[in-house]
N, C-alpha and C positions, 0 to 999 in steps of 0.2 A: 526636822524637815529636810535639814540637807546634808544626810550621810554621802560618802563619796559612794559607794557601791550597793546594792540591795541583793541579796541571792533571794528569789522568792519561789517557792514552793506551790503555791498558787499563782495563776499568771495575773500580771499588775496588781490591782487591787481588785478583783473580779471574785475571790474565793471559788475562782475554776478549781477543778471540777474532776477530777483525776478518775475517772470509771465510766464506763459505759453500759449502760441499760442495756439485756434483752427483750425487756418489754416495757413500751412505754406504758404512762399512767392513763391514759386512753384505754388499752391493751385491759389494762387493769382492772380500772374501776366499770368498763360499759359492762363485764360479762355479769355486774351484782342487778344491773336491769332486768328485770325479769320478763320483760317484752321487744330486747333489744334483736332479737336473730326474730322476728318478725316483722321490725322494720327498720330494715338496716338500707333502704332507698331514703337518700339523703333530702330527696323531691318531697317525700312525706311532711302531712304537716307537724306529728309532734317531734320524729328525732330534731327536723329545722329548730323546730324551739327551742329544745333542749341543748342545741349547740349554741345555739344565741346567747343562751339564757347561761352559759355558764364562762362569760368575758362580764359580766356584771352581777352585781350585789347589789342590796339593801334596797333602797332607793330607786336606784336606776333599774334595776330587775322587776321591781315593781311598774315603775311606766312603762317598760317593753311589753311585761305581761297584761296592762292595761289598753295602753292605744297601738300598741305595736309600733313604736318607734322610742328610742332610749340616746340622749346625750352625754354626755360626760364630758367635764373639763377640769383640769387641773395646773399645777405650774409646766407640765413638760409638755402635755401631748390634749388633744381633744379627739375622741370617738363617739361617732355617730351609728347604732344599731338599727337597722329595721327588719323586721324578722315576718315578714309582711310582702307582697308582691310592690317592686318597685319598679322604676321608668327612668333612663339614664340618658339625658338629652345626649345631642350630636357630638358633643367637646368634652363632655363629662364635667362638665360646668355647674349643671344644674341634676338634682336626686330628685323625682319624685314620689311622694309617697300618700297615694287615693286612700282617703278612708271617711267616714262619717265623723271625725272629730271637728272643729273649728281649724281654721287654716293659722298653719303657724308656718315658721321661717325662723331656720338656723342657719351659719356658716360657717365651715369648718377647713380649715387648714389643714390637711391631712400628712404631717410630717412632727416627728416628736423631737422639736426641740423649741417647743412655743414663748418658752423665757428667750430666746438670742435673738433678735431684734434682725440682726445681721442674716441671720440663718434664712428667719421667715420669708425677707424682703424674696425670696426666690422661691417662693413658693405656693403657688396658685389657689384661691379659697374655691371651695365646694357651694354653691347650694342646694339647702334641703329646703323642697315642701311637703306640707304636711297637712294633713286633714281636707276638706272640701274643694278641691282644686282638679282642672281638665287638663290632663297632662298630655302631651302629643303621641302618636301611633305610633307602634313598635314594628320599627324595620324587621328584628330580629329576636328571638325568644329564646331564653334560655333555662337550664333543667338545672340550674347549682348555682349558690348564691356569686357575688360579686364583692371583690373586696378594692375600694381605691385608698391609693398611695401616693404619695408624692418622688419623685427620684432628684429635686432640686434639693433646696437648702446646702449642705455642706461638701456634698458627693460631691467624690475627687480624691479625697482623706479616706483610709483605713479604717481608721478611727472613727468617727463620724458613718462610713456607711455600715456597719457592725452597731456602735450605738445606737443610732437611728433607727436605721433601716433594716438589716437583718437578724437582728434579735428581734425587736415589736414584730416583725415579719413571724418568725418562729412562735412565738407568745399567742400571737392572734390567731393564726390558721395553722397550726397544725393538729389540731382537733377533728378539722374537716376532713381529716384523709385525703389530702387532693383532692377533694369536689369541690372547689372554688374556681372563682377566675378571675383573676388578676385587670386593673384597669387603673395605669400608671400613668397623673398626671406629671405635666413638668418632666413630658419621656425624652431619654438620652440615650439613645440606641447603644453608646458604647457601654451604658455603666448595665442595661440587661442584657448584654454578651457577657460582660465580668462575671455578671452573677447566676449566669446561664445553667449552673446545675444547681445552686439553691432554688430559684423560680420555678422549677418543675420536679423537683423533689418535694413542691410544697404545692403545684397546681400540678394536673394532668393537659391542662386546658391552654391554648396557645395566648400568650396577654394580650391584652388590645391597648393599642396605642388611637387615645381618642381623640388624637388633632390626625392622625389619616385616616379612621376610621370613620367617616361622617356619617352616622346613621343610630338610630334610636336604638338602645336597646333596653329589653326587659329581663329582670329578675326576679326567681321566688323570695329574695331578700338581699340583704346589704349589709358590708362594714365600712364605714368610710375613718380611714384613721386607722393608724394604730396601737396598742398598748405597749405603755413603757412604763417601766419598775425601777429601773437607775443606772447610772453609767455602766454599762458592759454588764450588767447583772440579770437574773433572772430568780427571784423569790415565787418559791413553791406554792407559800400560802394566801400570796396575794391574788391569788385567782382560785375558787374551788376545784381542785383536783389536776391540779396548776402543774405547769412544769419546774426542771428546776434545770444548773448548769450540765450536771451529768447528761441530760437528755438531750440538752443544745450540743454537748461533746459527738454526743455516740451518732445524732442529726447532722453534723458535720462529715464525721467517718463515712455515714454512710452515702452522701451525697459527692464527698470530691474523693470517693472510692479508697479512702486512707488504709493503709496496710498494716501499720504497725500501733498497735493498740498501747503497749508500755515498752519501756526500753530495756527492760529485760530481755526481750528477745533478741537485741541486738548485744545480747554478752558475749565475750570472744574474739569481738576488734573492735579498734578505736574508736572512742565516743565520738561522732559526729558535731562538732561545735560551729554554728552558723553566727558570724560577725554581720551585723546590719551596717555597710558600707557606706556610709554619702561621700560625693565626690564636691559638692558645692557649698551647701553650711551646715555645721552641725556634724561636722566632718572629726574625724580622730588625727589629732596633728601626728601623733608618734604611731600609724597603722603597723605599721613595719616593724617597730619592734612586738607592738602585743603579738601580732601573728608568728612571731619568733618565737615567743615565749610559750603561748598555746602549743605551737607544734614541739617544743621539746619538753613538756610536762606532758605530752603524751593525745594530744585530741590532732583531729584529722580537721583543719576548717576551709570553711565556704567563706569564703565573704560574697554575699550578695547586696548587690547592689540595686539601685531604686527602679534602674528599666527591667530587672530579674524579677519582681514583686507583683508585676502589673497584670500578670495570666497566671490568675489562680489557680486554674486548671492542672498547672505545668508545679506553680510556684508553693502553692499547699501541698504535694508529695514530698517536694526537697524539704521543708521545713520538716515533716511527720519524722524524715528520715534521722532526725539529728536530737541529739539527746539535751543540746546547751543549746542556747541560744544569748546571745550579748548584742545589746545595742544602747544607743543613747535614748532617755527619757521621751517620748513622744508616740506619735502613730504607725511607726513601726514597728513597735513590739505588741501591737496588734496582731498579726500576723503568729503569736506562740498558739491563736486557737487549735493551730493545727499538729501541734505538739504533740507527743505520745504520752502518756499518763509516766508522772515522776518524772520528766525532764526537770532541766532547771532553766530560771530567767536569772539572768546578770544584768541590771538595771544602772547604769552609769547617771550620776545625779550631779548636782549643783560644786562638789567642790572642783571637780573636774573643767569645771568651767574655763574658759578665756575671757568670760564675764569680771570673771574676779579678779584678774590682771587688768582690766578697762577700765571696772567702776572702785574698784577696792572693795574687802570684805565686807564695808558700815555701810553703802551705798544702796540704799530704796531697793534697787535694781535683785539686788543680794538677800537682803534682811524682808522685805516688804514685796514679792512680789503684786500682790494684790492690787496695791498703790499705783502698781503700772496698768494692767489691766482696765482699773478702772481710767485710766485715759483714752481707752478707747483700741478695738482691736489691732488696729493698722499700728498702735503706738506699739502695744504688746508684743504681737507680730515681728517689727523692725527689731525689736531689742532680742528675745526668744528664739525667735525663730532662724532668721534672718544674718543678724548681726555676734551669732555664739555657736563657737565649734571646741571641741574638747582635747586637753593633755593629760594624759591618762600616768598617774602616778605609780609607777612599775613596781614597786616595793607594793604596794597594797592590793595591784593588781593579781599579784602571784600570788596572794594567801588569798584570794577570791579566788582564782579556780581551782588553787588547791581543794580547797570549801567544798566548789561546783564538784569534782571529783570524787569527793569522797561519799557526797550524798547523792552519785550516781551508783557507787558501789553499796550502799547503804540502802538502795530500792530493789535490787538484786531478790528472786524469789526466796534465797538460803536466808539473808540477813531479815526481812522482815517477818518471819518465821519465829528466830530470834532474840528479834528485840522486844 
């Protein structure tokens, strides 16, 4: 659990994803329809179902296709389907969903991190009605369903908006082809600037922000919630005809307009090597020397630092550019999505600690993190976060980029030919 260094081949523990698709699974599988290039108007009502109807199974796919309205809950995330014409009060507060069933009443948290207690408390419930109910007059009408979100809970972290937010984002609508439209509660006008070409690489359609927007609107249908599969992951088969990392890879590329596919192409000068820089905790006591070291084994480095990270726009081109990347364990190394296929991750871990000078190796803090955790975040927080910055052990550090080096040369088009 507590190696000093990790080189990882995949980023974090994600089993990313090293290739990009030219045709998505979408791409794929609609041309086996054999009535699909007659109704390919998203307005229609079977393609609508048949896009509904393929974010659930079993069970659930059975009550959508039943009453037209499908829940789902589990330990992460809760999603709510209506594939059915719905009604979105003034706030987005309230779903409504007319139909001849018996009136029922759900509510839904629309953000996937529904086990953290902490996370939720920032995150506004939905409700749904459903069945025999007079839902108020539609200021406005719309031709493509609606999908709401939440942008509270954790956003702020890396980390957290990627697991959250832009993967379930990816998972859920990118099926539609941009015919959705976005309806983000708990809205934060800076975090849909960050994410200002994800959101419309995945709508065509302008989001509505439903505390200025005061006015009714209508839908041919609804997602409210989104799907999540597991930290930073995306499994193929958990969804019929599902995506997988590869396609979040190449859905990246082509959204923050990334140029460099693998790092082969950049054979013939210096490996690009990006240090994750903090200046406050969690910081590198001896920076000065690793960067010493790096530049005379041969890499050209960035140290980027935490206000460098915050315009993805700018900040996901520098990362694509670089073949290594080195930081300490946490939500900046978030940030390798943008990596080129066969980079490497340098993962700085627990011995590295100044932890271990404070508490000693036998110390809960060391042996047990859990034990802390379980005290409650702010405890975790102070000790983790807060209170630990890193002395990077140079002898071990040097045969780690040597490593990093040689399995840059080792990706080169000649060698895997080769081997």
């Amino acid at each position: 659990m507590f190696g000093a260094i990790l080189i990882m081949i995949c980023l974090l523990t994600i089993g990313l994803l090293y290739a990009a698709l030219t045709v998505t699974p979408f791409e794929t599988w609609k041309h086996k329809l054999s009535n699909w290039d007659d109704h390919k108007s998203i307005g229609r009502e079977e393609p609508l179902k048949f896009l509904f109807r393929r974010l659930v199974r079993g069970k659930d796919r059975i009550q959508l296709d039943t009453t037209g309205l499908s829940c789902h809950s589990d330990l992460h995330f809760e999603l709510c389907l209506a594939n059915k014409p719905v009604i979105i009060d003034k706030n987005a507060s309230t779903v409504y969903v007319p139909s001849n069933e018996a009136k029922s009443e759900y509510k839904v948290k629309p953000y996937a991190r529904k086990e953290d207690g902490t996370a939720m408390k920032a995150v506004t419930p939905v409700r749904i009605l459903h069945g025999n109910i007079t839902p108020p007059v539609c200021d406005f009408n719309h031709n493509v369903p609606a999908v709401i979100f939440s942008s509270g809970g954790f956003t702020g972290n890396l980390f957290h908006e990627f697991n959250e937010i832009i993967i379930p984002l990816f998972l859920t609508c990118h099926h539609f082809q941009s015919r959705i439209q976005f309806i983000i509660t708990d809205f934060k006008p800076w975090w849909v600037e960050k994410y200002k070409r994800v959101l419309s690489h995945l709508s065509t359609y302008e989001v509505i922000n439903p505390v200025e927007n005061v006015s009714v609107h209508c839908f041919p249908g609804a997602v409210i919630g989104l799907r999540f599969h597991d930290n930073l992951a995306l499994n193929s088969t958990e969804i019929p005809g599902g995506y997988s990392m590869f396609d979040f890879k190449h859905f990246l590329r082509e959204s923050y307009m990334l140029k460099i596919k693998h790092v082969s192409e950049m054979k013939g000068q210096k490996p690009v090597l990006m240090l994750l820089s903090r200046r406050e905790t969690r910081k590198f006591l001896n920076e000065d020397k690793m960067v010493e070291m790096m530049e005379a084994l041969g890499f050209q480095v960035i140290a980027a630092t935490p206000n460098q990270t915050l315009n993805l726009d700018i900040f996901s081109g520098l990362v694509n550019s670089c073949s290594v990347i080195v930081g300490a364990h946490g939500a900046g190394l978030t940030n390798a999505v943008f990596l080129p296929d066969k980079a490497v991750i340098v993962q700085i871990k627990a011995e590295e600690s100044s932890l271990i000078d404070v508490y000693g190796p036998d110390h809960p803090v060391i042996t047990d993190p859990m034990s802390i955790f379980l005290k409650g975040y702010e405890t975790a927080r102070a000790v983790y976060v807060d209170g630990q910055n890193l002395k990077i052990n140079m002898v071990r550090f040097r045969k780690t980029l040597v490593e990093a080096m040689k399995l840059l040369g080792d990706s080169t088009p000649e060698n895997r030919r080769t081997m």
